[in-house]
CHARMM internal coordinates of N, CA and C (Angstrom, degrees):
IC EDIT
DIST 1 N 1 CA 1.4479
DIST 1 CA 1 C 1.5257
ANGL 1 N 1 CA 1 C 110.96
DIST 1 C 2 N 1.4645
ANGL 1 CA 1 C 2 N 109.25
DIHE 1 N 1 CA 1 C 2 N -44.51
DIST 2 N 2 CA 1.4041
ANGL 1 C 2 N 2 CA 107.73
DIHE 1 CA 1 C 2 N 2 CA 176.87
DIST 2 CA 2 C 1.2040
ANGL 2 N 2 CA 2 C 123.32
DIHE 1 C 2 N 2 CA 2 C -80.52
DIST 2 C 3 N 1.5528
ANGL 2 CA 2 C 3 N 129.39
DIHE 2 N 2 CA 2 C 3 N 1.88
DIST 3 N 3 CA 0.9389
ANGL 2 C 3 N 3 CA 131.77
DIHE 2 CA 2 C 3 N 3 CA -157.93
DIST 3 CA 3 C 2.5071
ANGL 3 N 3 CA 3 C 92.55
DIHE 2 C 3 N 3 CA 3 C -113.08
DIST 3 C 4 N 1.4532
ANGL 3 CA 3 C 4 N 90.37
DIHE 3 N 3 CA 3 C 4 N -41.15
DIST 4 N 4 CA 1.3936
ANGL 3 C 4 N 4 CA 95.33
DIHE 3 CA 3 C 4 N 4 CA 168.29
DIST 4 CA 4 C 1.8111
ANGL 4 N 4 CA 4 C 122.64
DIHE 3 C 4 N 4 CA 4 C -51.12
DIST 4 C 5 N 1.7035
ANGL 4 CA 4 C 5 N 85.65
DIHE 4 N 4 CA 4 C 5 N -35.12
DIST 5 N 5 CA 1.9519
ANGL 4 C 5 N 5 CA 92.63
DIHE 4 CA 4 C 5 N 5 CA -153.43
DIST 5 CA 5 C 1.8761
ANGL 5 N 5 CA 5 C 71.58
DIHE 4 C 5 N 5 CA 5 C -82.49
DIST 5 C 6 N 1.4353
ANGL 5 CA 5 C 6 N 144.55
DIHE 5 N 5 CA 5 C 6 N -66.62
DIST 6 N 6 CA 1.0942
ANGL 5 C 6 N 6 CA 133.36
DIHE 5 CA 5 C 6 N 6 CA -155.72
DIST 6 CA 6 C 1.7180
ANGL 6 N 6 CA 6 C 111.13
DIHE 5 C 6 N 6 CA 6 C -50.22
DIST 6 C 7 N 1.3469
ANGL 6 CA 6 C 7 N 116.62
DIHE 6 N 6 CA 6 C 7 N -34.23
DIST 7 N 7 CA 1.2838
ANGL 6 C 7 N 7 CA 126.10
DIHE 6 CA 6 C 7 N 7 CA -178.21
DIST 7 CA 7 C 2.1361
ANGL 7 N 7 CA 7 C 103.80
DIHE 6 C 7 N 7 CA 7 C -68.92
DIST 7 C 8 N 1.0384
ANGL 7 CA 7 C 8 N 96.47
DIHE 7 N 7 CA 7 C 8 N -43.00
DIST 8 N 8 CA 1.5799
ANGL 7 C 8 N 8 CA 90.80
DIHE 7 CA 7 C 8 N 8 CA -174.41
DIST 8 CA 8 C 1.4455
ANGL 8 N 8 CA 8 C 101.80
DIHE 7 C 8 N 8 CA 8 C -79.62
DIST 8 C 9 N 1.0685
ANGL 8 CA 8 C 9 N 146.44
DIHE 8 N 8 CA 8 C 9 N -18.23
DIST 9 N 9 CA 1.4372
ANGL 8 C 9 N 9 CA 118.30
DIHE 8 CA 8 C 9 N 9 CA -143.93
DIST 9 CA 9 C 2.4289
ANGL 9 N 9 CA 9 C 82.77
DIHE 8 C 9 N 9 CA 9 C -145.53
DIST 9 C 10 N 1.5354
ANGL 9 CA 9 C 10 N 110.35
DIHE 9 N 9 CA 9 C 10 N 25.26
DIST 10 N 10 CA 1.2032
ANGL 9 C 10 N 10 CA 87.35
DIHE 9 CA 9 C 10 N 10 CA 175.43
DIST 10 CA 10 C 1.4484
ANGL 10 N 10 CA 10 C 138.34
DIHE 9 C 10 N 10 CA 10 C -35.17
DIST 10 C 11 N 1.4874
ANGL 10 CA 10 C 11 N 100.91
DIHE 10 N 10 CA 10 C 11 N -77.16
DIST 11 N 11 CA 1.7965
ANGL 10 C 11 N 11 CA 92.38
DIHE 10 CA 10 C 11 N 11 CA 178.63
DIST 11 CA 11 C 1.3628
ANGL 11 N 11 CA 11 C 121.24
DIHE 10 C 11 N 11 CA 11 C -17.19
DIST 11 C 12 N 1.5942
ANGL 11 CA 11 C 12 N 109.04
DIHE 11 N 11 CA 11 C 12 N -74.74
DIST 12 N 12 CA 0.8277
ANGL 11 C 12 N 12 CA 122.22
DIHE 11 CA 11 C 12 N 12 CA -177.40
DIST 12 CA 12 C 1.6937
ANGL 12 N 12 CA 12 C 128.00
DIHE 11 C 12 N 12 CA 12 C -32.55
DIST 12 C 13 N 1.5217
ANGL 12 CA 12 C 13 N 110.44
DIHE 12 N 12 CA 12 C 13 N -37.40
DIST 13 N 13 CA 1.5037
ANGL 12 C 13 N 13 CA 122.82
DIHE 12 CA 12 C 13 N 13 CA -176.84
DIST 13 CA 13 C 1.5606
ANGL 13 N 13 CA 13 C 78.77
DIHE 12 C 13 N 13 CA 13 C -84.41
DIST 13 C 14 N 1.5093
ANGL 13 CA 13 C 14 N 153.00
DIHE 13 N 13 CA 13 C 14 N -66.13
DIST 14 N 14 CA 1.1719
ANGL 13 C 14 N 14 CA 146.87
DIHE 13 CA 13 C 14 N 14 CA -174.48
DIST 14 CA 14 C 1.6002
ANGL 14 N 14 CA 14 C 111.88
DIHE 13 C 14 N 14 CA 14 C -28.61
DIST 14 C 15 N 1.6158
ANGL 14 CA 14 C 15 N 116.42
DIHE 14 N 14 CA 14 C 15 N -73.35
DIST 15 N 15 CA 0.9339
ANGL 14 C 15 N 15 CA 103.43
DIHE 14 CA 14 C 15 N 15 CA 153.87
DIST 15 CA 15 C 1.6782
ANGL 15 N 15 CA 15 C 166.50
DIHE 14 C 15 N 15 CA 15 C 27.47
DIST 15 C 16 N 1.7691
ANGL 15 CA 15 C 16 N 84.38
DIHE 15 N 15 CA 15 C 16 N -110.23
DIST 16 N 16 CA 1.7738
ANGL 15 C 16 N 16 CA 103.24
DIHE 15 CA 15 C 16 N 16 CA 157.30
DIST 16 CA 16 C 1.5601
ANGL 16 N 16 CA 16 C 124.66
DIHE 15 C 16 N 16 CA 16 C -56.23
DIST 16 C 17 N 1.5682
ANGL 16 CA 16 C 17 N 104.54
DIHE 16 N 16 CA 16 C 17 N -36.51
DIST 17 N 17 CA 1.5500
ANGL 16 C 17 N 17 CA 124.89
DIHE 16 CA 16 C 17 N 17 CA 166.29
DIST 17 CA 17 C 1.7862
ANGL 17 N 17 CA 17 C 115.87
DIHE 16 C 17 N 17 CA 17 C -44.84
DIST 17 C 18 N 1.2672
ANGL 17 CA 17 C 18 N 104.77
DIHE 17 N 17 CA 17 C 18 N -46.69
DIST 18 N 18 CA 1.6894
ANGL 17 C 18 N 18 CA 114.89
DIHE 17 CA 17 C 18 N 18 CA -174.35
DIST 18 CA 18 C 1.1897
ANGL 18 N 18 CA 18 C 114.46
DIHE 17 C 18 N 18 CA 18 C -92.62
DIST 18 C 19 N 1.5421
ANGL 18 CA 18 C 19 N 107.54
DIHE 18 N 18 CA 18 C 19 N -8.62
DIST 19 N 19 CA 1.4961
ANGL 18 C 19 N 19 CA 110.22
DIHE 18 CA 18 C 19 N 19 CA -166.97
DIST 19 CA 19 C 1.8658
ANGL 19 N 19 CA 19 C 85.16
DIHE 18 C 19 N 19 CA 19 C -89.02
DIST 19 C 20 N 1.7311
ANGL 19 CA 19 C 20 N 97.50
DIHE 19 N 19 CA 19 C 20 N -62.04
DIST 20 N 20 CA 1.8172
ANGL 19 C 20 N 20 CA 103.10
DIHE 19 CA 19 C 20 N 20 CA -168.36
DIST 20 CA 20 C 2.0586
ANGL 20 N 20 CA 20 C 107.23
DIHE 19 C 20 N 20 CA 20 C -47.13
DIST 20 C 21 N 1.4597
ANGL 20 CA 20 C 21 N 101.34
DIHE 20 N 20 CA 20 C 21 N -40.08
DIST 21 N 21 CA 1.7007
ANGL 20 C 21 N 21 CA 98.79
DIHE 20 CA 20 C 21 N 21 CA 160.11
DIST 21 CA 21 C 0.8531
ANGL 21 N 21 CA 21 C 131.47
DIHE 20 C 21 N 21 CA 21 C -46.64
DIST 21 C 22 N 1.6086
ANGL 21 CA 21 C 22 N 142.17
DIHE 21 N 21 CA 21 C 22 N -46.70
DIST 22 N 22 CA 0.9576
ANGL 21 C 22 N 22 CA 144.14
DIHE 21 CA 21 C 22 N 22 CA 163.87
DIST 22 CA 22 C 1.2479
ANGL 22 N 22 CA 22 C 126.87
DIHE 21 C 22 N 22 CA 22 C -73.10
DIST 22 C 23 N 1.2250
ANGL 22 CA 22 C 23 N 122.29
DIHE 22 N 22 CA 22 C 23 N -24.26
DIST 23 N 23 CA 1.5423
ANGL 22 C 23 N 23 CA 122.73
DIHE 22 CA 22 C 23 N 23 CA 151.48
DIST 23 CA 23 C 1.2626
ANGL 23 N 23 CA 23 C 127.35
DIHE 22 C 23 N 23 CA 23 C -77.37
DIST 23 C 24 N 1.5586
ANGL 23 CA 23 C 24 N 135.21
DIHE 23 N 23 CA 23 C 24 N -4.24
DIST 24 N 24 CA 1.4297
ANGL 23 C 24 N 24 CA 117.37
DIHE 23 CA 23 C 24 N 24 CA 147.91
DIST 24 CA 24 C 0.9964
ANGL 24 N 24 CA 24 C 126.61
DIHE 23 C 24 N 24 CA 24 C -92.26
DIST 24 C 25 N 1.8933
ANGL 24 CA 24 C 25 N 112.84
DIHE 24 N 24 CA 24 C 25 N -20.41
DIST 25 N 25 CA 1.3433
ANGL 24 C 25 N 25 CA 119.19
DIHE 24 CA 24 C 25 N 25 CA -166.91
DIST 25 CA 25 C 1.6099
ANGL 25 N 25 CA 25 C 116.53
DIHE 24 C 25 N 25 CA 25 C -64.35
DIST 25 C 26 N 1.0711
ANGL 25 CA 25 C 26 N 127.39
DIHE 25 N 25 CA 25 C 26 N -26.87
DIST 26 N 26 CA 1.1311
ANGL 25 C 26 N 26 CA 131.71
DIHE 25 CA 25 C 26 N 26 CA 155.45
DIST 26 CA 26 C 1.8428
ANGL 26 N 26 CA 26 C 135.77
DIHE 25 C 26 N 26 CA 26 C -35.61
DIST 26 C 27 N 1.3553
ANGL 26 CA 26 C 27 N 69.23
DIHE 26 N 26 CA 26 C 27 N -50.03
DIST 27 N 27 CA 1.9551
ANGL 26 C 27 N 27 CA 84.41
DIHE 26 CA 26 C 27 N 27 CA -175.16
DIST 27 CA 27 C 1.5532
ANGL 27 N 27 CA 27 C 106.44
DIHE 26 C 27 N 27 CA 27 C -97.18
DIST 27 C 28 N 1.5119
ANGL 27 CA 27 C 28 N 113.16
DIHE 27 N 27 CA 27 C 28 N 4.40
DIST 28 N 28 CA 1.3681
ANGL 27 C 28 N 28 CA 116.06
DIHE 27 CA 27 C 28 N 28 CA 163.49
DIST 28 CA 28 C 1.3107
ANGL 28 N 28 CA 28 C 121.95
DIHE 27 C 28 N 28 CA 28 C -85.93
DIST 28 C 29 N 1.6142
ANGL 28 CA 28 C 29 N 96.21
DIHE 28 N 28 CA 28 C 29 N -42.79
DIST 29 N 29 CA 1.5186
ANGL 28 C 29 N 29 CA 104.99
DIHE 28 CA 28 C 29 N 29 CA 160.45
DIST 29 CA 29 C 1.6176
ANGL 29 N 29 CA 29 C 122.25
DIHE 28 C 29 N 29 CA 29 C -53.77
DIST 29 C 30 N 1.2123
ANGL 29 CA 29 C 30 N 119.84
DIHE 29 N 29 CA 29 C 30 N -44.64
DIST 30 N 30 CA 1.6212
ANGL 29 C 30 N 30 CA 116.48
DIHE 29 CA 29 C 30 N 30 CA -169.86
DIST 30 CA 30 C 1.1108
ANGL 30 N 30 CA 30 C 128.78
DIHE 29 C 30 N 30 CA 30 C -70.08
DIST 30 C 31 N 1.8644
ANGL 30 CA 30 C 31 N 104.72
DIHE 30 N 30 CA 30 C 31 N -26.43
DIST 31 N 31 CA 1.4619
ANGL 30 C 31 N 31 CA 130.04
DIHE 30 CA 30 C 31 N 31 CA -175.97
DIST 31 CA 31 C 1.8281
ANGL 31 N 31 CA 31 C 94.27
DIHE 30 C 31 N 31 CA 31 C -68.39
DIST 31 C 32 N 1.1293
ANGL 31 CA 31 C 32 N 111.20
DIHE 31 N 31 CA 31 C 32 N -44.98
DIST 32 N 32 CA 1.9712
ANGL 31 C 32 N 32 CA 130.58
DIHE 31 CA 31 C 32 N 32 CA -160.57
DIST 32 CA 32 C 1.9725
ANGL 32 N 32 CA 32 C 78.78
DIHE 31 C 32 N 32 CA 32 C -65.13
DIST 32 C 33 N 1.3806
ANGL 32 CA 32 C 33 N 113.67
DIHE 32 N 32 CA 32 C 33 N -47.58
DIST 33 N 33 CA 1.4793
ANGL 32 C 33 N 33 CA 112.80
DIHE 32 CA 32 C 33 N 33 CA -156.72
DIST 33 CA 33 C 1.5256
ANGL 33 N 33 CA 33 C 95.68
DIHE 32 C 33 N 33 CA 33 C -72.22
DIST 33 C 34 N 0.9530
ANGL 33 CA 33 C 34 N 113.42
DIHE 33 N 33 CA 33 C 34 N -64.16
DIST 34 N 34 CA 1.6864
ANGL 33 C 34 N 34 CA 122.52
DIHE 33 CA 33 C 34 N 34 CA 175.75
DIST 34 CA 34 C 1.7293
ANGL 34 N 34 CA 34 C 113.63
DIHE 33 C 34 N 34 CA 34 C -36.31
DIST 34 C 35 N 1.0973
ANGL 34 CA 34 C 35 N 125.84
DIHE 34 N 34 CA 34 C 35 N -10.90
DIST 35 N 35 CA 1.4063
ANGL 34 C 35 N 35 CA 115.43
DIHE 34 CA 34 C 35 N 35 CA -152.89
DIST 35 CA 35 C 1.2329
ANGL 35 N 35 CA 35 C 81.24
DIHE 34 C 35 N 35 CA 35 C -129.00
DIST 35 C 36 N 1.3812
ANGL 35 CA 35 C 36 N 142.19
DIHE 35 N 35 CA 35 C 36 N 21.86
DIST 36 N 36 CA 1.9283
ANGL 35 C 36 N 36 CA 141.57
DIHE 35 CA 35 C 36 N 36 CA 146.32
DIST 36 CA 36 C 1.0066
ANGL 36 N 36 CA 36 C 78.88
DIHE 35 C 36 N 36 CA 36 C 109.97
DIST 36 C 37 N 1.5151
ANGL 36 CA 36 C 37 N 84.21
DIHE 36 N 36 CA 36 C 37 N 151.66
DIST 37 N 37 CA 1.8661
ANGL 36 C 37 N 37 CA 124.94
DIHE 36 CA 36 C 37 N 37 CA 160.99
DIST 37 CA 37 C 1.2335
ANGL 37 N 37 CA 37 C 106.17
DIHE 36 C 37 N 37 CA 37 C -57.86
DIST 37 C 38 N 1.3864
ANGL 37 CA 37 C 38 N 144.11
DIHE 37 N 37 CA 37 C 38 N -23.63
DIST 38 N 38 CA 1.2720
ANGL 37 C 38 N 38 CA 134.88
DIHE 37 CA 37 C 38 N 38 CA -167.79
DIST 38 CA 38 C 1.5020
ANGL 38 N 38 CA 38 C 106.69
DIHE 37 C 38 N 38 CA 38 C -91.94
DIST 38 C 39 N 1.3962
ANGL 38 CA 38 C 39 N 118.94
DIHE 38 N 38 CA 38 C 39 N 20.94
DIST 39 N 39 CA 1.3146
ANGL 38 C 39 N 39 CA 120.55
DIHE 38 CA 38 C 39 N 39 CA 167.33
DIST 39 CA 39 C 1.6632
ANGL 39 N 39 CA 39 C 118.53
DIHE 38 C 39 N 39 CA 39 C -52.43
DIST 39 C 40 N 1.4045
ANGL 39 CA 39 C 40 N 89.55
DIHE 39 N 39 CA 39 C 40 N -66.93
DIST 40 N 40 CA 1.5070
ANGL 39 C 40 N 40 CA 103.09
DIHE 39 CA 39 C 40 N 40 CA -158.34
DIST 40 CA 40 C 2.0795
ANGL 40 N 40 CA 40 C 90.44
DIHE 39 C 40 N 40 CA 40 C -66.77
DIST 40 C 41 N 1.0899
ANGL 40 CA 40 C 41 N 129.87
DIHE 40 N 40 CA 40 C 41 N -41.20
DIST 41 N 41 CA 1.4813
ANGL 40 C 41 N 41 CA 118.69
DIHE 40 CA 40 C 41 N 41 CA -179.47
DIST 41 CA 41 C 1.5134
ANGL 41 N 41 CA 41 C 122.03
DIHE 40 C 41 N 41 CA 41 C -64.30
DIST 41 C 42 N 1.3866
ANGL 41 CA 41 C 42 N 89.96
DIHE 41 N 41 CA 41 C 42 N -21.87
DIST 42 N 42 CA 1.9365
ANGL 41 C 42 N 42 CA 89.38
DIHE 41 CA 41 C 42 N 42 CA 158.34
DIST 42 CA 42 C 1.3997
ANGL 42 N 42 CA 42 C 119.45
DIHE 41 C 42 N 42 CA 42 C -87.16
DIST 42 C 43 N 1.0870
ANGL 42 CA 42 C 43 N 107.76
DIHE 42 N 42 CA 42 C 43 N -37.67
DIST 43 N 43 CA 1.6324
ANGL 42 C 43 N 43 CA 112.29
DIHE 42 CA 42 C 43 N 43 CA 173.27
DIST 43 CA 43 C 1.5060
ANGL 43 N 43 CA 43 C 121.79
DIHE 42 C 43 N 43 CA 43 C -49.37
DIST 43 C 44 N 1.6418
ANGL 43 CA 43 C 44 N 98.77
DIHE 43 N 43 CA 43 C 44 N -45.92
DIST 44 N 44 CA 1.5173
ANGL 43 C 44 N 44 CA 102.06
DIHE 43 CA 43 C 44 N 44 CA 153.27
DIST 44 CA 44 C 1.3296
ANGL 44 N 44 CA 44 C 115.87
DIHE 43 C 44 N 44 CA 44 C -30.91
DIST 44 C 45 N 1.4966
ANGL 44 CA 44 C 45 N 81.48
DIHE 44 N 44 CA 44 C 45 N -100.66
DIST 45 N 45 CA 1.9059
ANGL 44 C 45 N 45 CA 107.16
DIHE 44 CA 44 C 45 N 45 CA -175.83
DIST 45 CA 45 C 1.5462
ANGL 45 N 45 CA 45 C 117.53
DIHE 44 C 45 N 45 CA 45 C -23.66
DIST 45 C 46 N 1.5907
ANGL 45 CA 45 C 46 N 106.55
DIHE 45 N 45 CA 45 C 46 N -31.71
DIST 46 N 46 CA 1.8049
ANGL 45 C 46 N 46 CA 105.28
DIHE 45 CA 45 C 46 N 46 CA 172.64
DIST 46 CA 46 C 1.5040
ANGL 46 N 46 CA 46 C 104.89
DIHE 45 C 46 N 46 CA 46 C -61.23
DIST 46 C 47 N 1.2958
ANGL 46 CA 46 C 47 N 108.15
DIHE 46 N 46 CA 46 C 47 N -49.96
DIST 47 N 47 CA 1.5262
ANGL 46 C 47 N 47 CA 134.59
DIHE 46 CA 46 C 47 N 47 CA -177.47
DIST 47 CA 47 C 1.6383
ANGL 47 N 47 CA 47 C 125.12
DIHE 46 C 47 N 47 CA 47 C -27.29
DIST 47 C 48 N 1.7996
ANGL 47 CA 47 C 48 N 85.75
DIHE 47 N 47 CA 47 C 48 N -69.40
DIST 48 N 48 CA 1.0420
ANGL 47 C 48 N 48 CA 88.81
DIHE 47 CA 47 C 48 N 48 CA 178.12
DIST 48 CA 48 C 1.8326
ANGL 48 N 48 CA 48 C 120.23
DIHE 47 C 48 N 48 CA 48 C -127.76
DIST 48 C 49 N 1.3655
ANGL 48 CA 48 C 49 N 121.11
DIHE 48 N 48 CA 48 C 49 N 136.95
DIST 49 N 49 CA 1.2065
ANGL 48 C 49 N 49 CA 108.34
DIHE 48 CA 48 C 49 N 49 CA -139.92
DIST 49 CA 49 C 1.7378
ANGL 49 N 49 CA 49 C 109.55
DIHE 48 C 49 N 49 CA 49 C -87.48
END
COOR INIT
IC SEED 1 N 1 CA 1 C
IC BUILD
């Protein structure tokens, strides 16, 4: 069934997909910003060993 309704109505599931992306991606980013600059240098350091 889900595989029919995704087949008929792509765009549309494309769409809602880029729309719901772009509406969290934002507030994923700010939360990452909010929680220190030393994000991304740990993220490294997890990264790389």
């Amino acid at each position: 069934m889900i595989k029919t309704l995704f087949s008929q109505y792509k765009t549309a599931v494309l769409v809602i997909g880029i729309i719901l992306l772009l509406t969290v991606y934002p507030q994923i980013f700010k939360i990452i910003y909010m929680s220190g600059r030393d994000f991304g240098r740990s993220l490294v350091n997890a990264l790389l060993p």
